[in-house]
C-alpha positions in Angstrom: 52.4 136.1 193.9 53.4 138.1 196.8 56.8 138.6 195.6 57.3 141.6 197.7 60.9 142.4 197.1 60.7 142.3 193.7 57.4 144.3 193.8 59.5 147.0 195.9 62.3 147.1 193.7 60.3 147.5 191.0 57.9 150.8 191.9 59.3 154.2 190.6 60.7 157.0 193.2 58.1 159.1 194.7 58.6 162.8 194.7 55.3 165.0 196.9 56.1 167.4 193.4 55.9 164.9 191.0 54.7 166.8 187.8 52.0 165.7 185.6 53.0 162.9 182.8 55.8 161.6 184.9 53.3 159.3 186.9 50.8 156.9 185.6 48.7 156.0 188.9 46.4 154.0 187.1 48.5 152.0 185.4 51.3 151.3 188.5 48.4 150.2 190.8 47.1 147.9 187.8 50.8 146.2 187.8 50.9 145.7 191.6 47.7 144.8 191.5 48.4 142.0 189.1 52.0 140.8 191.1 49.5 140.7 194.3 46.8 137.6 195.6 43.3 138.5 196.4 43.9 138.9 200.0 46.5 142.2 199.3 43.9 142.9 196.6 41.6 143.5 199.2 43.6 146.0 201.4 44.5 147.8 197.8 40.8 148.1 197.5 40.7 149.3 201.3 42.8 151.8 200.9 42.2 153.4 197.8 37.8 153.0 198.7 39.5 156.0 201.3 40.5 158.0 198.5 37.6 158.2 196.5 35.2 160.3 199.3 32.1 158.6 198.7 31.5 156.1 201.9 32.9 157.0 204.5 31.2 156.4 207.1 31.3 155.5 210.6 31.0 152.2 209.4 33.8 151.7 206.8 36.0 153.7 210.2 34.6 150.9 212.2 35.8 148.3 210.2 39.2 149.8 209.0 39.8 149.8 212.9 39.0 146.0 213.1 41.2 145.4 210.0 44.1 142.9 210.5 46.9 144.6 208.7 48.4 147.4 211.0 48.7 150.4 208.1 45.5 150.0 207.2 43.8 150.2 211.1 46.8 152.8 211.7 45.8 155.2 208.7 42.5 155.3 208.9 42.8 156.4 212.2 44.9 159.2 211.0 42.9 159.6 208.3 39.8 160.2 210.5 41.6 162.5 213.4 42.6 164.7 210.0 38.7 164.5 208.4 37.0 165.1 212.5 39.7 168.2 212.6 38.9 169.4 209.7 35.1 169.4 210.0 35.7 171.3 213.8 37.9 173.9 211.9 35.1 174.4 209.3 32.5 174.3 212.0 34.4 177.0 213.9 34.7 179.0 210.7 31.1 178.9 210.2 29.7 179.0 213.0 28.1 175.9 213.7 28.4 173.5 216.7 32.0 171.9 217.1 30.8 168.9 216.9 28.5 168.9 214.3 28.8 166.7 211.2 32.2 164.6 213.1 32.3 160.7 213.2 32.8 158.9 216.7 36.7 158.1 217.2 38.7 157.2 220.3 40.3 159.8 222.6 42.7 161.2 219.4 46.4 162.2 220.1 46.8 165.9 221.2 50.0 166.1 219.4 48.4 165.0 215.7 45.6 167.2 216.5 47.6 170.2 216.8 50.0 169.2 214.0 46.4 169.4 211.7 45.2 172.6 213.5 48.6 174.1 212.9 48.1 173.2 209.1 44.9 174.9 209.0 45.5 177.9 209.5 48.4 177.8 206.5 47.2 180.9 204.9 46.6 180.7 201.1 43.8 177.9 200.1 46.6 176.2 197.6 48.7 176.4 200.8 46.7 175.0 203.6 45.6 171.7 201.1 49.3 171.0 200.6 50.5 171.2 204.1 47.5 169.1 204.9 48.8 167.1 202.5 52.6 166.9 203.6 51.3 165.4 206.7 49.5 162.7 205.2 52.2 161.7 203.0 54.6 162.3 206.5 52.6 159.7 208.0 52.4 157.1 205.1 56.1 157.3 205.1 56.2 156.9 209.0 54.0 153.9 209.2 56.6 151.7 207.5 59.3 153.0 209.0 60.0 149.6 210.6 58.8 147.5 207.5 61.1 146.7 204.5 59.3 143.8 202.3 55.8 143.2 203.0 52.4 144.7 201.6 52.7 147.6 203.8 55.5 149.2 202.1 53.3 148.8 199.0 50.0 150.3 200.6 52.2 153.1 201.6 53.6 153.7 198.1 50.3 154.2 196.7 49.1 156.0 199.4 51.5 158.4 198.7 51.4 157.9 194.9 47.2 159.0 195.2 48.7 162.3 197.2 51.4 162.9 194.9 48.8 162.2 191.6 46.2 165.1 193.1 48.9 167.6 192.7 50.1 166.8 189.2 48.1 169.4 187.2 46.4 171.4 190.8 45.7 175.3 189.9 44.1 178.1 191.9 41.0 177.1 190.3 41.3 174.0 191.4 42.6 174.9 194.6 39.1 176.8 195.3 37.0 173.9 194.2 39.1 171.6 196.9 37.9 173.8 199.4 34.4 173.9 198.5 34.5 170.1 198.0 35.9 170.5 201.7 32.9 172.2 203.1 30.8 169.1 202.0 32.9 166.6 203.1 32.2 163.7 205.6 28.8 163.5 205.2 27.7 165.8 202.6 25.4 167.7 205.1 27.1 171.2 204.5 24.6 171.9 201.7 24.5 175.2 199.5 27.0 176.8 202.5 29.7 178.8 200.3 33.1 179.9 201.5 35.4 182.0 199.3 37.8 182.9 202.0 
């Protein structure tokens, strides 16, 4: 178990355009899975619980900050700054209080704040998801810039393997129902509000 460089050697090239058919998320993170013990299990299950939407919470933050293994603390944190920017954005957009609806955090970094902001604005709704998305898969990569055969590497391969699988068969149709997903994220509180822009 644990057998990281053969693991490593083993996963398929990531492209952010991989096209639909030429990835099989379900079944690669089944196969790591299986070459993994229960304690990298357990990050896998970390990491992709972030994917899903559903539960996260100040709490699961909270812990992801307490977590052991550095990507895990290191993108959640990103993770969060990106969801608490997002939510001020909307907020903005909607006129509602700038705070409302965001999730405690520490002091974030002005730099990856305006990085998001930038992204934002991206016109185009297709557009603005994927640059959003460019800098989460930016930052997966850049969290194991100093790691060559450990379970980090891994979590950042399926990090980026969830961002590359949500644009594998994304239309405009699609693209709109992101961004209404969008205006209910975080906590769900954004009700019936609709947003077509």
């Amino acid at each position: 178990m644990n057998n990281y460089e053969y693991i490593i050697a083993s996963l398929p090239v990531l492209e952010k355009d991989t096209h639909s058919g030429a990835l099989d998320p379900e079944g690669i993170t089944q196969w790591i899975r299986s070459q993994c013990s229960a304690q990298d299990n357990a990050l896998i299950d970390k990491l992709l619980s972030g994917f899903e939407g559903s539960g996260l919470d100040e709490e699961f933050y909270a812990e992801a900050s307490r977590s052991g293994n550095s990507f895990i603390k290191d993108w959640f944190a990103y993770d969060l700054t990106m969801r608490n920017t997002k939510v001020r954005w909307l907020n903005k957009r909607l006129g509602r209080p700038a705070l409302m609806d965001t999730l405690p955090e520490p002091e974030p970094d002005g730099a990856i704040v305006s990085r998001i902001e930038s992204a934002l604005q991206t016109d185009g709704i297709l557009e603005r998801e994927r640059a959003l998305d460019d800098l989460l898969w930016a930052k997966a990569a850049e969290l194991v810039t100093f790691d060559y055969f450990d379970i980090n590497v891994v979590l950042s391969f399926l990090a980026r393997m969830m961002i590359a699988g949500r644009w594998t068969a994304l239309d405009e149709e699609a693209g709109r129902e992101m961004f209404r997903k969008l205006v209910k994220e975080v906590r769900g509180t954004f009700g019936e509000v609709r947003y077509e822009g």
